[in-house]
Backbone as XML, in Angstrom:
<?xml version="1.0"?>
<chain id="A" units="angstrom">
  <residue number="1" name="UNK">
    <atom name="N" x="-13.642" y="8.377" z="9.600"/>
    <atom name="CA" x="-12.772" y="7.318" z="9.117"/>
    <atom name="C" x="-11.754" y="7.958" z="8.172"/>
  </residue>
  <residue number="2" name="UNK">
    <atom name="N" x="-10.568" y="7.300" z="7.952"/>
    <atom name="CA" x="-9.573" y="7.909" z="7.497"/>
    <atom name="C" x="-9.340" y="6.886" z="6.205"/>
  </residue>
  <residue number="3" name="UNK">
    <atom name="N" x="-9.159" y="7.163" z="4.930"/>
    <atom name="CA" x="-8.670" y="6.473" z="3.831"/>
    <atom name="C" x="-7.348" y="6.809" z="3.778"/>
  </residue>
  <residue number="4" name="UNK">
    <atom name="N" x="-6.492" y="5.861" z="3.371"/>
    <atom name="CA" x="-5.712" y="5.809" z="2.783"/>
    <atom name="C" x="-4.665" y="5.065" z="1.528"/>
  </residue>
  <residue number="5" name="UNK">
    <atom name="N" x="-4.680" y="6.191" z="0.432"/>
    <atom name="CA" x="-4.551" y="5.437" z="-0.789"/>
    <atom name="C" x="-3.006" y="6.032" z="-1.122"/>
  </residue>
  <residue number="6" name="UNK">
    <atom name="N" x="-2.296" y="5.124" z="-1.633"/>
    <atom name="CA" x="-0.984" y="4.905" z="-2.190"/>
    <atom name="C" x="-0.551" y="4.320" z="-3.682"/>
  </residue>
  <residue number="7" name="UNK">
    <atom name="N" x="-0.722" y="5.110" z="-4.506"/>
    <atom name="CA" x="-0.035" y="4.620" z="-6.085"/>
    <atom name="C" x="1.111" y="4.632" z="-6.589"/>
  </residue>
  <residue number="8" name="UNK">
    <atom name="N" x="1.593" y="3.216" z="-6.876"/>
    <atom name="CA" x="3.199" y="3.145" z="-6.949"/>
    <atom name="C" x="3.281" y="2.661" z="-9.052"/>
  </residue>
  <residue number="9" name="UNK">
    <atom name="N" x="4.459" y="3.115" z="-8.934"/>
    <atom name="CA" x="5.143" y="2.629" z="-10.336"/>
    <atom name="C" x="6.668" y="2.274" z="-9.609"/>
  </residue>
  <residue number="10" name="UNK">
    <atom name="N" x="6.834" y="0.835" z="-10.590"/>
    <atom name="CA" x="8.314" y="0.679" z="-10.559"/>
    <atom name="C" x="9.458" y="0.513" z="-11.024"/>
  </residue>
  <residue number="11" name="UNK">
    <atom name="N" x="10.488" y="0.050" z="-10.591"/>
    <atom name="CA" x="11.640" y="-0.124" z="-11.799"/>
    <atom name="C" x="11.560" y="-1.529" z="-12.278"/>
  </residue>
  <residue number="12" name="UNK">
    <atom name="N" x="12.069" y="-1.259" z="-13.970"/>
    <atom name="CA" x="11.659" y="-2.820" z="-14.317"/>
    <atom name="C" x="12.377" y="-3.943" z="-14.013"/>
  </residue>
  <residue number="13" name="UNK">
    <atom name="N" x="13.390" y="-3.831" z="-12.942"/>
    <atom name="CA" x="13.949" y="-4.900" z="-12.272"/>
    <atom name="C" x="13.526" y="-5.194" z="-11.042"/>
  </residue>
  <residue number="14" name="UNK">
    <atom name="N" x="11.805" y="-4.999" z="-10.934"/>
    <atom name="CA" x="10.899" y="-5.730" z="-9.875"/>
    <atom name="C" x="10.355" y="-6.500" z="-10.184"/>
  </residue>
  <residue number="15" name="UNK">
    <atom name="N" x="11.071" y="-7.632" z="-10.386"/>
    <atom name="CA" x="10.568" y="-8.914" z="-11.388"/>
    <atom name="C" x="8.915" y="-9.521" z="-10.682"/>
  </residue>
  <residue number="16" name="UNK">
    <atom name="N" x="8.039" y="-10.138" z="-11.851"/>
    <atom name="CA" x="6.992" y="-10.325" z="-11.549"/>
    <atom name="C" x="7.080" y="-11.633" z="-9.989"/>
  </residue>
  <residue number="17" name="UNK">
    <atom name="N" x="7.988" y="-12.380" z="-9.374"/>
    <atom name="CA" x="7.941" y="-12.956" z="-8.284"/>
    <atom name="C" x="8.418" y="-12.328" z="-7.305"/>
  </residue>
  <residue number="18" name="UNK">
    <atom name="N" x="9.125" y="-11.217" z="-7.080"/>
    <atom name="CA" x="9.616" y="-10.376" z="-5.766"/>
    <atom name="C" x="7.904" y="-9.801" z="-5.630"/>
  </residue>
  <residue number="19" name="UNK">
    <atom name="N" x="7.455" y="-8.882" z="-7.214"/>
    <atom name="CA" x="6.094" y="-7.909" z="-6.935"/>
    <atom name="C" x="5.087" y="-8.963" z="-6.093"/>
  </residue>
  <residue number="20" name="UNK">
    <atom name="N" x="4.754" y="-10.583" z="-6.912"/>
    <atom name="CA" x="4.055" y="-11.336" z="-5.638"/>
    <atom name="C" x="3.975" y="-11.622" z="-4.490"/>
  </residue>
  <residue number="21" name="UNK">
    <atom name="N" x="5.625" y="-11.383" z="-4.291"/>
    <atom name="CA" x="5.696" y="-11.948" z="-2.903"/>
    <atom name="C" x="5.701" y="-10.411" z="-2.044"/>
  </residue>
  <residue number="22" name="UNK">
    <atom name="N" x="6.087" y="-9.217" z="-2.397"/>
    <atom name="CA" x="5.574" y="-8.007" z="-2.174"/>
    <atom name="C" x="4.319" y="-7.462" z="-1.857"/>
  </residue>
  <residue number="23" name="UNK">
    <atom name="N" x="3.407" y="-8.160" z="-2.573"/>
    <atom name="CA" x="1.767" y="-7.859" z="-2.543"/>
    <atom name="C" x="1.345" y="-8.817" z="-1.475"/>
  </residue>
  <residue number="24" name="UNK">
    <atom name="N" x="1.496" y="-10.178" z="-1.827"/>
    <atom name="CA" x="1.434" y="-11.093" z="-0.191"/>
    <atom name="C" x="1.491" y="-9.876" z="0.950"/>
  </residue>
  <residue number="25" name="UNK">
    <atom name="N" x="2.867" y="-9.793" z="1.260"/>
    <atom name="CA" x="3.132" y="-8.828" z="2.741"/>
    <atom name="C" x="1.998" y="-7.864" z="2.892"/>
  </residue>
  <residue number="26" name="UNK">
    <atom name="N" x="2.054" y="-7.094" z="1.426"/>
    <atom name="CA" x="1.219" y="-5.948" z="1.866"/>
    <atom name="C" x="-0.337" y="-6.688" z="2.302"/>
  </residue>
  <residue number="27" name="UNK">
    <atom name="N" x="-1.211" y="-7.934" z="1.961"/>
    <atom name="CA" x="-2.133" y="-8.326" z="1.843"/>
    <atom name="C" x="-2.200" y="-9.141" z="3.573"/>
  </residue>
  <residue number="28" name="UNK">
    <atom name="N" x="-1.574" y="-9.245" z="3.961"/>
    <atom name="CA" x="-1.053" y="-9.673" z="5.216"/>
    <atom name="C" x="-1.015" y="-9.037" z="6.541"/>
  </residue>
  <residue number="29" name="UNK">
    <atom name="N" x="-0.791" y="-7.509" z="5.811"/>
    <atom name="CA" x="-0.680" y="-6.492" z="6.800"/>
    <atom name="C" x="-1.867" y="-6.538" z="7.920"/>
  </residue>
  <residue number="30" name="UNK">
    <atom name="N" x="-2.941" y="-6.638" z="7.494"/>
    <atom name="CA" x="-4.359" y="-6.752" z="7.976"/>
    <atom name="C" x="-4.322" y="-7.646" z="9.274"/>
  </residue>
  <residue number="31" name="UNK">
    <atom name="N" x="-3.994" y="-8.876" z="9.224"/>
    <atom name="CA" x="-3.985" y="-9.507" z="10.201"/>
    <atom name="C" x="-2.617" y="-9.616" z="10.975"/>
  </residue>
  <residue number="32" name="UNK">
    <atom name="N" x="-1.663" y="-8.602" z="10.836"/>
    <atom name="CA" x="-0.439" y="-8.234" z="11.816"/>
    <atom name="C" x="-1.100" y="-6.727" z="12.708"/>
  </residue>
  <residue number="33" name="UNK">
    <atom name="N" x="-2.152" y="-5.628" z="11.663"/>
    <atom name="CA" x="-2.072" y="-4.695" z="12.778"/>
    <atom name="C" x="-3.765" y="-4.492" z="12.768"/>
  </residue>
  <residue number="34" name="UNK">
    <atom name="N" x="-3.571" y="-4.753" z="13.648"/>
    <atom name="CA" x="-5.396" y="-4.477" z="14.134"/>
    <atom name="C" x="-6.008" y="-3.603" z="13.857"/>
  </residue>
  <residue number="35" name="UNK">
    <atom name="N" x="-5.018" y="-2.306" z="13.934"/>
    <atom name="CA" x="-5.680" y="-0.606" z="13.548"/>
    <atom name="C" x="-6.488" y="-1.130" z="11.796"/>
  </residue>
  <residue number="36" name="UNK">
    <atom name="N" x="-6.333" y="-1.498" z="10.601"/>
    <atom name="CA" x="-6.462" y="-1.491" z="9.764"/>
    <atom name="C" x="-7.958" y="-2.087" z="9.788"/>
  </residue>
  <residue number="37" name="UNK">
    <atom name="N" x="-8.712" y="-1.355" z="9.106"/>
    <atom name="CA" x="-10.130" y="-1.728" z="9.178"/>
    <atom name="C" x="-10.752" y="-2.983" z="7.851"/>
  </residue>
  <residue number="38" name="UNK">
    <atom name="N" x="-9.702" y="-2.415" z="6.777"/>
    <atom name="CA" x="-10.356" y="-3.033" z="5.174"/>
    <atom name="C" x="-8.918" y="-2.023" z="4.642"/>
  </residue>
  <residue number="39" name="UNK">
    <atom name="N" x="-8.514" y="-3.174" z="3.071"/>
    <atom name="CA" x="-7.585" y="-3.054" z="2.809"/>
    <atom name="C" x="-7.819" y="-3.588" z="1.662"/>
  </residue>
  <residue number="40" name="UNK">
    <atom name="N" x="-6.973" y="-3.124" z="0.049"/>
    <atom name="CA" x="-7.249" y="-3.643" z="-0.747"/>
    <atom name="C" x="-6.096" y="-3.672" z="-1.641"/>
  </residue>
  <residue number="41" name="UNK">
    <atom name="N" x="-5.834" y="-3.949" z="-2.404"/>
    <atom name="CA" x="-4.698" y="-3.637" z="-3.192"/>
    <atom name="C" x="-4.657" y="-4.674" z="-4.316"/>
  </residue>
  <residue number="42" name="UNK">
    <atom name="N" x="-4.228" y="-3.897" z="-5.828"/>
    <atom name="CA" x="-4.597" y="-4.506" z="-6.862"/>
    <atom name="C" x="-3.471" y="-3.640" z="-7.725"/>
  </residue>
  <residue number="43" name="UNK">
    <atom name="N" x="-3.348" y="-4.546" z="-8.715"/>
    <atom name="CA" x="-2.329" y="-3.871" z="-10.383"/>
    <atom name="C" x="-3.520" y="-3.141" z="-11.062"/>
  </residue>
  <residue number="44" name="UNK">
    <atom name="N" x="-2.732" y="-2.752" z="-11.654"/>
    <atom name="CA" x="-3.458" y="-1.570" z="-12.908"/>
    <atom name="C" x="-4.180" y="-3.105" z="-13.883"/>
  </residue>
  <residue number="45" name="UNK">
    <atom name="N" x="-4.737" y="-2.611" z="-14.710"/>
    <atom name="CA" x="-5.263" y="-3.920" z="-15.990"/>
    <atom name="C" x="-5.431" y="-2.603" z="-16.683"/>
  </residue>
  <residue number="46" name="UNK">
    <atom name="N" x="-5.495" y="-1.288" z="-16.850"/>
    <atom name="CA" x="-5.654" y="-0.704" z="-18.197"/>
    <atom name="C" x="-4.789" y="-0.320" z="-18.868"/>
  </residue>
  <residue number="47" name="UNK">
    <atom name="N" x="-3.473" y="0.159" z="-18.459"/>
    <atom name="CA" x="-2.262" y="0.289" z="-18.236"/>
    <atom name="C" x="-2.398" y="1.203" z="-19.405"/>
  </residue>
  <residue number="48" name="UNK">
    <atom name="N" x="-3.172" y="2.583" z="-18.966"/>
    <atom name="CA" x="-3.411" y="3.925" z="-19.921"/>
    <atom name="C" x="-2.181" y="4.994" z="-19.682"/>
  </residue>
  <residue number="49" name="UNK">
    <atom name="N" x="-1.930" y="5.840" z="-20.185"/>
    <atom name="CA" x="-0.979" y="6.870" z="-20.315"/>
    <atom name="C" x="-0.856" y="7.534" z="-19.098"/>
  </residue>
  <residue number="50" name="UNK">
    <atom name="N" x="-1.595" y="7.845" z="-18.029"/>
    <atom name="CA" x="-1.148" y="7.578" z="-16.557"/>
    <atom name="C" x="-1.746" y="7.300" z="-15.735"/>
  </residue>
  <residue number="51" name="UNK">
    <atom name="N" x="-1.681" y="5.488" z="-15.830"/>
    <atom name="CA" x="-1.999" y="4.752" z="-15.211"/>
    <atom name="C" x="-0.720" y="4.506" z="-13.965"/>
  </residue>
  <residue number="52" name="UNK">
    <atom name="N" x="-0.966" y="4.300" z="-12.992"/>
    <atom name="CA" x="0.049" y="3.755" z="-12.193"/>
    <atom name="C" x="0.169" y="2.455" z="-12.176"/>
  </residue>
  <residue number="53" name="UNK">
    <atom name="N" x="1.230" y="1.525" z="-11.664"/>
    <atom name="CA" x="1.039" y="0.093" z="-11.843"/>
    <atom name="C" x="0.465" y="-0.413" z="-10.768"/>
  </residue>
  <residue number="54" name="UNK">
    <atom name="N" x="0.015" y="-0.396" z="-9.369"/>
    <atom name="CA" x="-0.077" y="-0.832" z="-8.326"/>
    <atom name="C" x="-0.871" y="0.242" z="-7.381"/>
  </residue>
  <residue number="55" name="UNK">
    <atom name="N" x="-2.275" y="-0.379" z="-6.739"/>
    <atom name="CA" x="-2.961" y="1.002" z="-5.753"/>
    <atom name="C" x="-3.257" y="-0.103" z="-4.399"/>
  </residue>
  <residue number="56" name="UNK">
    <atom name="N" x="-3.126" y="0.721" z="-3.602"/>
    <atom name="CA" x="-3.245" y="0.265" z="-1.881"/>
    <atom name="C" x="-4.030" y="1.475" z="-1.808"/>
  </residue>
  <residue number="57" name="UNK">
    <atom name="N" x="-5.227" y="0.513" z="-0.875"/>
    <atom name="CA" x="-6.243" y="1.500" z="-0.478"/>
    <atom name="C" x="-6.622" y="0.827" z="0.937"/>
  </residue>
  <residue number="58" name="UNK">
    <atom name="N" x="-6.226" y="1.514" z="2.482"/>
    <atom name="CA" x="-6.492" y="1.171" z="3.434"/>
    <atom name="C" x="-7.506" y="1.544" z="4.059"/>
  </residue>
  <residue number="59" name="UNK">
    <atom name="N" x="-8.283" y="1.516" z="4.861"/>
    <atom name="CA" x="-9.715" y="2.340" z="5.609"/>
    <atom name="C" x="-8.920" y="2.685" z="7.470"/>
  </residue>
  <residue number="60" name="UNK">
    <atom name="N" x="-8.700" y="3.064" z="8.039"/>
    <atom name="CA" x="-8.733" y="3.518" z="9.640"/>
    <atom name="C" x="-9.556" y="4.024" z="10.237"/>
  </residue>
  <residue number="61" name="UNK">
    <atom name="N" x="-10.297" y="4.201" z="11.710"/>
    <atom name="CA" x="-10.779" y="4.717" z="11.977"/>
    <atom name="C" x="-10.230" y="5.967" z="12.122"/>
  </residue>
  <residue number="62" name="UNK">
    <atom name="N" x="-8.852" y="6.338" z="13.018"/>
    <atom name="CA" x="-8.686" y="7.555" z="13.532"/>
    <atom name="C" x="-7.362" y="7.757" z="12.811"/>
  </residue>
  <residue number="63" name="UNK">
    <atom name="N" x="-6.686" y="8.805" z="12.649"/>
    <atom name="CA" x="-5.481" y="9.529" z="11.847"/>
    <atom name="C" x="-4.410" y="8.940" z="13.364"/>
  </residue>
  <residue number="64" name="UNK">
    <atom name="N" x="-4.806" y="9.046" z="14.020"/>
    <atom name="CA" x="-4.109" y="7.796" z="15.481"/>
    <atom name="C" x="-3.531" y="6.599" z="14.922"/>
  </residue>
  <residue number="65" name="UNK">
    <atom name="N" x="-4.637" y="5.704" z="14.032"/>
    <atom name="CA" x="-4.566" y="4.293" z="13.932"/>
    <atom name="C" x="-3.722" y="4.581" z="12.634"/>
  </residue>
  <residue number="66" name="UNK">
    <atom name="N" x="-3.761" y="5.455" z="11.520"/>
    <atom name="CA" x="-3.022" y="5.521" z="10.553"/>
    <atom name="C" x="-1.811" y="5.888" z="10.693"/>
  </residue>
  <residue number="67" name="UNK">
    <atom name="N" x="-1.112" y="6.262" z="12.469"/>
    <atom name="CA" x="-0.013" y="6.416" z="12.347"/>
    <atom name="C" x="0.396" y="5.183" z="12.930"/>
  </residue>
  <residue number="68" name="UNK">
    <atom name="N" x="-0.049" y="4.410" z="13.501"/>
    <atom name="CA" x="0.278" y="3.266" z="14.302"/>
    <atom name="C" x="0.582" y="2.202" z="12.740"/>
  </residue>
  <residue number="69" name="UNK">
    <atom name="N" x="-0.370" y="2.468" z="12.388"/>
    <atom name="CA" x="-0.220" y="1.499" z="10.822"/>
    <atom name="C" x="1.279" y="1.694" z="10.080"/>
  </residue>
  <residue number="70" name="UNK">
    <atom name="N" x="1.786" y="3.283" z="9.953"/>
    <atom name="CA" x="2.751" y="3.519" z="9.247"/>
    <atom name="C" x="4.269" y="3.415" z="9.931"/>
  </residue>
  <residue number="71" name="UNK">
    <atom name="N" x="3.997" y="3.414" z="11.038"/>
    <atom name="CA" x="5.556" y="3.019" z="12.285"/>
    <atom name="C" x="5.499" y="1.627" z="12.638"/>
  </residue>
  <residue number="72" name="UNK">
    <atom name="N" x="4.309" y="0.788" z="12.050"/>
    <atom name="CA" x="4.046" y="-1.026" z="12.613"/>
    <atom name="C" x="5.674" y="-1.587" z="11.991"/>
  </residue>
  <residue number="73" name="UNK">
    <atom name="N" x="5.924" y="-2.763" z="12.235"/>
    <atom name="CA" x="7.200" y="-3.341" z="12.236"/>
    <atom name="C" x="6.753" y="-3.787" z="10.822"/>
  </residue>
  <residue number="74" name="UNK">
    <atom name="N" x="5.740" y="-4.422" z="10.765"/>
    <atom name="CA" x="5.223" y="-4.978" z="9.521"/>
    <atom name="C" x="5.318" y="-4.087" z="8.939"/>
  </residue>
  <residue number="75" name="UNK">
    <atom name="N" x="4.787" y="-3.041" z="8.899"/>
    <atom name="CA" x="4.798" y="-2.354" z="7.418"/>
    <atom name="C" x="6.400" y="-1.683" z="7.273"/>
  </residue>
  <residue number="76" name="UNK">
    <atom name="N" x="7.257" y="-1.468" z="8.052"/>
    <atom name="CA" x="8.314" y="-0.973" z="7.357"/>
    <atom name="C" x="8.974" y="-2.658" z="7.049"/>
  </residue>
  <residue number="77" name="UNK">
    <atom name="N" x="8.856" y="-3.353" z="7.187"/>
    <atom name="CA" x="9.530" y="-4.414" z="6.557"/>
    <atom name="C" x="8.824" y="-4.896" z="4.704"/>
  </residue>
  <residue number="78" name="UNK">
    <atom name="N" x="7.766" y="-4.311" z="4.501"/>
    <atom name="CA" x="6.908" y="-3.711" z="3.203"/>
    <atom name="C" x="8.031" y="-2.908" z="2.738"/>
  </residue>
  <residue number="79" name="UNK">
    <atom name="N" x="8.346" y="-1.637" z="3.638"/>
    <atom name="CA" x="8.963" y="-0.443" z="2.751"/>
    <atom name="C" x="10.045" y="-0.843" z="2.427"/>
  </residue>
  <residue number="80" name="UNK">
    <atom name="N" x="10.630" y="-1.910" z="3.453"/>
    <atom name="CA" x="12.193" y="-2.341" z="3.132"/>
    <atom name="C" x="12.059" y="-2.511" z="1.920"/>
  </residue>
  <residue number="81" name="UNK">
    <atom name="N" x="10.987" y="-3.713" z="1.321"/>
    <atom name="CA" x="11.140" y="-4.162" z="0.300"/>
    <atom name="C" x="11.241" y="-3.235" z="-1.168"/>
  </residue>
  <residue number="82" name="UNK">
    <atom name="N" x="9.806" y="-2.206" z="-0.880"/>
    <atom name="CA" x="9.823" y="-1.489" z="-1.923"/>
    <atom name="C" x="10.686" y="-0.169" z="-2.275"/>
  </residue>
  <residue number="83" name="UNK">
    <atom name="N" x="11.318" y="0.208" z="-0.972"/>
    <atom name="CA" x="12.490" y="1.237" z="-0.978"/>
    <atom name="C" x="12.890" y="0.835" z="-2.985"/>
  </residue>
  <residue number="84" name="UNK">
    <atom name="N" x="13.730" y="0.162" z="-2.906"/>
    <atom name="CA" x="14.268" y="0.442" z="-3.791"/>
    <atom name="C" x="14.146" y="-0.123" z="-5.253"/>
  </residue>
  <residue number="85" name="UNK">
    <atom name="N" x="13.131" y="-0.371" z="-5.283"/>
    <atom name="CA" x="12.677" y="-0.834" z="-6.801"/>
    <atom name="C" x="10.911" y="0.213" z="-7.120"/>
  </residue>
  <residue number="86" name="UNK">
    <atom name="N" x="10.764" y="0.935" z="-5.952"/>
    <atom name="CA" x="9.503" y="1.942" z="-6.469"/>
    <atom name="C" x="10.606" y="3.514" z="-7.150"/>
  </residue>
  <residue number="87" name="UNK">
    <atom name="N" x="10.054" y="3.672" z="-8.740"/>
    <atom name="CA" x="9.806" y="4.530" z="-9.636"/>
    <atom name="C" x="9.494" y="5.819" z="-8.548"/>
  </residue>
  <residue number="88" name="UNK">
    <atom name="N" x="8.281" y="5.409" z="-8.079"/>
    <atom name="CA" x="7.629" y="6.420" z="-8.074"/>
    <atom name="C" x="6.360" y="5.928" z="-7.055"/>
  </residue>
  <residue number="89" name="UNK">
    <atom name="N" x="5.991" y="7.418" z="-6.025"/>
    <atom name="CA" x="5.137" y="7.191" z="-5.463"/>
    <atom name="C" x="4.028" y="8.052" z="-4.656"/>
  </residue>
  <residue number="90" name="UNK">
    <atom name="N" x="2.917" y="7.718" z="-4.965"/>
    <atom name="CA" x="2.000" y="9.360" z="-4.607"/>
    <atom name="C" x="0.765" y="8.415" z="-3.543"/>
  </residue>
  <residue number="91" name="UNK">
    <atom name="N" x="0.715" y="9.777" z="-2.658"/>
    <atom name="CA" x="-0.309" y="8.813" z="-1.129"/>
    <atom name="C" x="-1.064" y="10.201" z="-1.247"/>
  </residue>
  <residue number="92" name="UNK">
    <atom name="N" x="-1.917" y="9.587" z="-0.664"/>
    <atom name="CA" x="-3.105" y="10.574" z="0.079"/>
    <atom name="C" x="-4.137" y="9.959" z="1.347"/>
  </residue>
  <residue number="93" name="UNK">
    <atom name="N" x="-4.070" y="10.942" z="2.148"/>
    <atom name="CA" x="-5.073" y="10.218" z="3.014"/>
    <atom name="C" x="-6.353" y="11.390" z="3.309"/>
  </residue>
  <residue number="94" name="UNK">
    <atom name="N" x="-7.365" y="10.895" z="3.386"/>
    <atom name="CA" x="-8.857" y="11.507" z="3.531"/>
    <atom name="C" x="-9.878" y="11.368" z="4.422"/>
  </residue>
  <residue number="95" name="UNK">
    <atom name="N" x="-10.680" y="12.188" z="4.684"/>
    <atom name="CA" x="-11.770" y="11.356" z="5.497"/>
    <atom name="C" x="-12.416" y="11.218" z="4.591"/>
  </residue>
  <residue number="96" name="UNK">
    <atom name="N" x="-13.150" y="9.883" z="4.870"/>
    <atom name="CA" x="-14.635" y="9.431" z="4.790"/>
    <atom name="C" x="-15.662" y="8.901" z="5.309"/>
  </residue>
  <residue number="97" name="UNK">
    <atom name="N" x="-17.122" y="9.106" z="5.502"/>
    <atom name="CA" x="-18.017" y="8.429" z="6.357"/>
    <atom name="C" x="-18.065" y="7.275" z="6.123"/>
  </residue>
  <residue number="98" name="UNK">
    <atom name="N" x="-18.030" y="6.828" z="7.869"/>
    <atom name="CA" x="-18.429" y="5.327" z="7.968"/>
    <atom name="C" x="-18.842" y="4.682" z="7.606"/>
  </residue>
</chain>
């Protein structure tokens, strides 16, 4: 199985109702692409010295389904959004057992 985790910071003109309606989409994604097994995504609450503001954590079975996930229509209409109000942004993807 393939994880994949994404930590964003942004600019402070991502006002707190675009970031909701931003997190919706991303929370949505799940039932637009089938590849996605479990999906989670949440704000920071400790908001420590480097904390990021925002983590997406997806599960896939195959590095297959994680590319199907990242070319889906849905999710670049996500990136549309966050193109240009993400700071900053660090991914990783991993295996882990089932």
């Amino acid at each position: 199985m393939i994880r994949h985790v994404a930590v964003f910071t942004f600019v402070p003109e991502f006002t707190p109702a675009a970031r909701a309606h931003w997190i919706a989409m991303i929370r949505d994604l799940p039932e637009q692409i089938p590849e996605v097994l479990s999906m989670s995504v949440g704000e920071d609450v400790l908001h420590g010295p480097a904390s990021h503001e925002l983590a997406i954590v997806a599960d896939f079975s195959t590095l297959a389904d994680l590319e199907t996930y990242s070319t889906h229509p849905a999710h670049a209409a996500v990136l549309a959004v966050s193109k240009d109000v993400k700071a900053s942004l660090a991914v990783v993807d991993f295996e882990v057992e089932p």
